[in-house]
C-alpha positions in Angstrom: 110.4 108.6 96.2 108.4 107.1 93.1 105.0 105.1 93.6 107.2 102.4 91.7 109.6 102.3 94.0 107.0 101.8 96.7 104.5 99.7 95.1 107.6 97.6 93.7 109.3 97.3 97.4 105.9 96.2 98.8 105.3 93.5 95.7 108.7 92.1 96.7 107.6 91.7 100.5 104.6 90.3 99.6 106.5 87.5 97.5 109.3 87.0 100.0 105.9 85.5 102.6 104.0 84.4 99.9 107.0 82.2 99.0 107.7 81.0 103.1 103.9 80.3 103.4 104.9 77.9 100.1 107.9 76.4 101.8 106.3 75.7 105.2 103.2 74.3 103.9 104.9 72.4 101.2 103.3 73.9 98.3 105.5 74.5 95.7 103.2 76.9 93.2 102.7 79.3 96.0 106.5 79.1 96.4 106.9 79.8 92.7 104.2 82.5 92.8 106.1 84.1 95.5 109.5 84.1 93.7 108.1 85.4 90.7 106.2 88.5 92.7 109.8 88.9 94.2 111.2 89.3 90.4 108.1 91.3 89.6 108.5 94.2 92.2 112.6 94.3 92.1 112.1 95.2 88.3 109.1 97.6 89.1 111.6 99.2 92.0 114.2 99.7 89.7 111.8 101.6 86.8 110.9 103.7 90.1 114.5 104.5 91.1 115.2 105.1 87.3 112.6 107.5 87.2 113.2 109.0 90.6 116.9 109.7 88.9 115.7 111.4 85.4 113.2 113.3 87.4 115.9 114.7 90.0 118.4 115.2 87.0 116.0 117.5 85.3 115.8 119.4 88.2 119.1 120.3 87.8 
């Protein structure tokens, strides 16, 4: 597994409560800030996974 993968997966978590704590509280930047962290660490898992898939096809 890549540190993108990782740090992207945790980025994304973080975004999914960042964006409930905006919904519940009725805060609609924090809501936004949370749906663009989301964004953020699905593209930052998918470099990872890319990279993860080079590095294993090289091995080959």
């Amino acid at each position: 597994m890549h540190k993108d993968q990782v740090e992207g997966t945790a980025k994304d978590m973080g975004g999914k409560a960042k964006e409930a704590v905006g919904k519940m509280t009725d805060n609609e930047r924090l809501e936004a800030e949370g749906n663009m962290d989301q964004a953020e660490g699905k593209v930052q898992k998918g470099v990872g996974d890319l990279k993860d898939g080079a590095r294993d096809a090289l091995k080959k």
